[in-house]
C-alpha positions, 0 to 999 in steps of 0.5 A: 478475526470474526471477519475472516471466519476465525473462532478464538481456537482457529486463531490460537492455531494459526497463530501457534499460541494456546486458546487460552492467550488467544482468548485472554488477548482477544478479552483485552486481559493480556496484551500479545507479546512482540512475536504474537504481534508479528505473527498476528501481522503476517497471518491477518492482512486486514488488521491495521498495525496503528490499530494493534499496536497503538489503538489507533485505526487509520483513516483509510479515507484520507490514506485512499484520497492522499494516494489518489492526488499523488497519482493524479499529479505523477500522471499530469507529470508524465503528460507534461514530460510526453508532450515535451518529448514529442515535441522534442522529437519533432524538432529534431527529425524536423531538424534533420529533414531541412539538412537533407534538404540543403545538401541535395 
């Protein structure tokens, strides 16, 4: 909330909800209700699901490196499949020459 420059009253308003929940949710005195939480989701990109839901923050580090070897292996992939084309192009109009070739 601090981060994106929210006082508990700018939170409360963007939120719908009064000072006083806001600042009791915020204190850890009151857990939000289930549209709170909605709201809270759709209103603060930066707030972790896990986190508001569980407690738990997720490791953006290992989300980040598990999304980089994903890539990584679909652009190798589509490497292969580009090489195998072309190769198979190749053949083909290769293919196609030595017809007209013979027929003349």
């Amino acid at each position: 909330m601090k981060e994106e420059g929210h006082t508990v009253s700018t939170f409360a308003r963007k939120l719908g909800i009064s000072w006083t929940t806001a600042n009791n949710i915020i204190a850890g005195k009151n857990a939000p209700n289930y549209e709170t939480i909605i709201n809270i989701l759709e209103n603060f990109s930066t707030v972790d699901a896990n986190w508001l839901l569980l407690g738990k923050e997720c490791d953006t580090s290992i989300a980040s490196q598990n999304l980089y070897t994903i890539i990584n292996n679909q652009q190798r992939t589509i490497e292969a499949q580009q090489k195998t084309i072309d190769r198979l192009t190749e053949r083909i109009i290769g293919g196609n020459d030595k017809k007209e070739k013979n027929v003349v």
